[in-house]
C-alpha positions in Angstrom: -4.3 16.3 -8.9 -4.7 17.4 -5.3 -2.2 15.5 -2.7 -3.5 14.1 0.6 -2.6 15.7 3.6 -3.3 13.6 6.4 -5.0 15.1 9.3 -7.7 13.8 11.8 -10.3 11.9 10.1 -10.3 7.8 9.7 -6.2 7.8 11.1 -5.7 4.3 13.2 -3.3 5.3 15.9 -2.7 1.1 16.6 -1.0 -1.2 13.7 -1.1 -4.9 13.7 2.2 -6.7 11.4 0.7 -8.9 8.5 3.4 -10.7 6.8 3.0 -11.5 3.1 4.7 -13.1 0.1 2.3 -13.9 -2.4 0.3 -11.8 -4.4 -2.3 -10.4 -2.3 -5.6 -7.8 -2.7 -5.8 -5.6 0.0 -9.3 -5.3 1.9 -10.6 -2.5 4.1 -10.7 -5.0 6.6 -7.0 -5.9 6.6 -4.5 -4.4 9.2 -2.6 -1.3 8.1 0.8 -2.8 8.7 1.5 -5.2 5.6 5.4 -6.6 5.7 6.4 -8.1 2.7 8.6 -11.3 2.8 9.2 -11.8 -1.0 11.4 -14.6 -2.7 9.6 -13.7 -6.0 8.4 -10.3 -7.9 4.8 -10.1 -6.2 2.0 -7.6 -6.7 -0.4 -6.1 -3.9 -3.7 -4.9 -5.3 -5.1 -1.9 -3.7 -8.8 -1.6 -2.7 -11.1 0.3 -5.0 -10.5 4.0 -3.1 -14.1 4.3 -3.0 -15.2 1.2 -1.5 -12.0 2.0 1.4 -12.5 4.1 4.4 -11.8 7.3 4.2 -8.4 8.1 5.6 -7.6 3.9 5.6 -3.5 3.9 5.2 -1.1 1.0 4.4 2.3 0.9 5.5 4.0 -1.5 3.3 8.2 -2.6 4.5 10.3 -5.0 2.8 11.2 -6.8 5.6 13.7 -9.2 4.2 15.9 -6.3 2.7 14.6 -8.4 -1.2 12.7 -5.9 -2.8 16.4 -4.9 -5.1 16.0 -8.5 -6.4 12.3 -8.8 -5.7 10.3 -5.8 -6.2 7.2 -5.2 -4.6 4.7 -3.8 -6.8 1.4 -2.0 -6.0 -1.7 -1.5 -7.8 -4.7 0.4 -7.9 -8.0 -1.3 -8.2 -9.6 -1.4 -11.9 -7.0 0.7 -12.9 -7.3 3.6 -10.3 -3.9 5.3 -10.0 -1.6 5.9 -7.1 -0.1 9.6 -6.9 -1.3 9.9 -10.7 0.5 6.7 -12.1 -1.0 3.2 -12.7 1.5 1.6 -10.4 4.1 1.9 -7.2 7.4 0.2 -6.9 9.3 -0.6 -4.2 13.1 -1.5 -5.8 15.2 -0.7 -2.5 16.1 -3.0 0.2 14.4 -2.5 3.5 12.6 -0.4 1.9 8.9 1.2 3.0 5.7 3.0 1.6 2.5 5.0 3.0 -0.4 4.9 0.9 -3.5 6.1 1.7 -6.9 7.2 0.1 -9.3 10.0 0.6 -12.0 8.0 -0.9 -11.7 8.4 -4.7 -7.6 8.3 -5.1 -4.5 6.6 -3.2 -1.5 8.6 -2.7 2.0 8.3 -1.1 2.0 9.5 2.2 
C-alpha cells in the first residue's frame, strides 16, 4: 500500500483548535486542529476517505498529557483502515498524530 506524501494539493496553511472529549465523528467540514481533553478512553471516527477532500489532514494532541491513562483511539469509517490497520492509538502523554487522506485511504503523516 502506497504512503501519502503530502505536497500541494487540498493543504490548509490556517488551523482553528477544536477541543474534544467525547466520542466524536469527524466531518469534512470540521477544523483540522482537533485537541483531545479526555477523562475517559474515547474514540474519534474518521470520515469515509472518499467522501473527504482530497489532501483534508487532522492534527490530533492530547492536550491534557491523559492519553497513558486515557487512550485516544481513531477509526476509519466502515471499516477503512489507517496506514493498513483497522485502528490508531494514541497511548503517550502529550502525545500528537497527522492523518490525512488522498481520497480512498487515511495515513499517518
Amino acid at each position: 500500500m502506497p504512503r501519502y506524501s503530502p505536497g500541494s494539493s487540498g493543504g490548509d496553511t490556517s488551523y482553528t483548535l477544536t477541543s474534544y472529549n467525547t466520542h466524536t465523528t469527524l466531518t469534512n467540514e470540521m477544523p483540522n486542529v482537533i485537541a483531545v481533553a479526555a477523562t475517559a478512553s474515547l474514540t474519534l471516527t474518521l470520515p469515509d476517505a472518499s467522501a473527504a477532500t482530497t489532501g483534508k489532514r487532522y492534527y490530533i494532541k492530547d492536550v491534557t498529557g491523559s492519553a497513558g491513562s486515557y487512550n485516544i483511539t481513531l477509526s476509519g469509517s466502515g471499516g477503512q483502515k489507517i496506514d493498513g490497520l483497522g485502528t490508531y492509538v494514541i497511548s503517550s502523554n502529550w502525545s500528537a498524530v497527522g492523518i490525512c487522506t488522498d481520497g480512498s485511504h487515511w495515513y499517518v503523516i
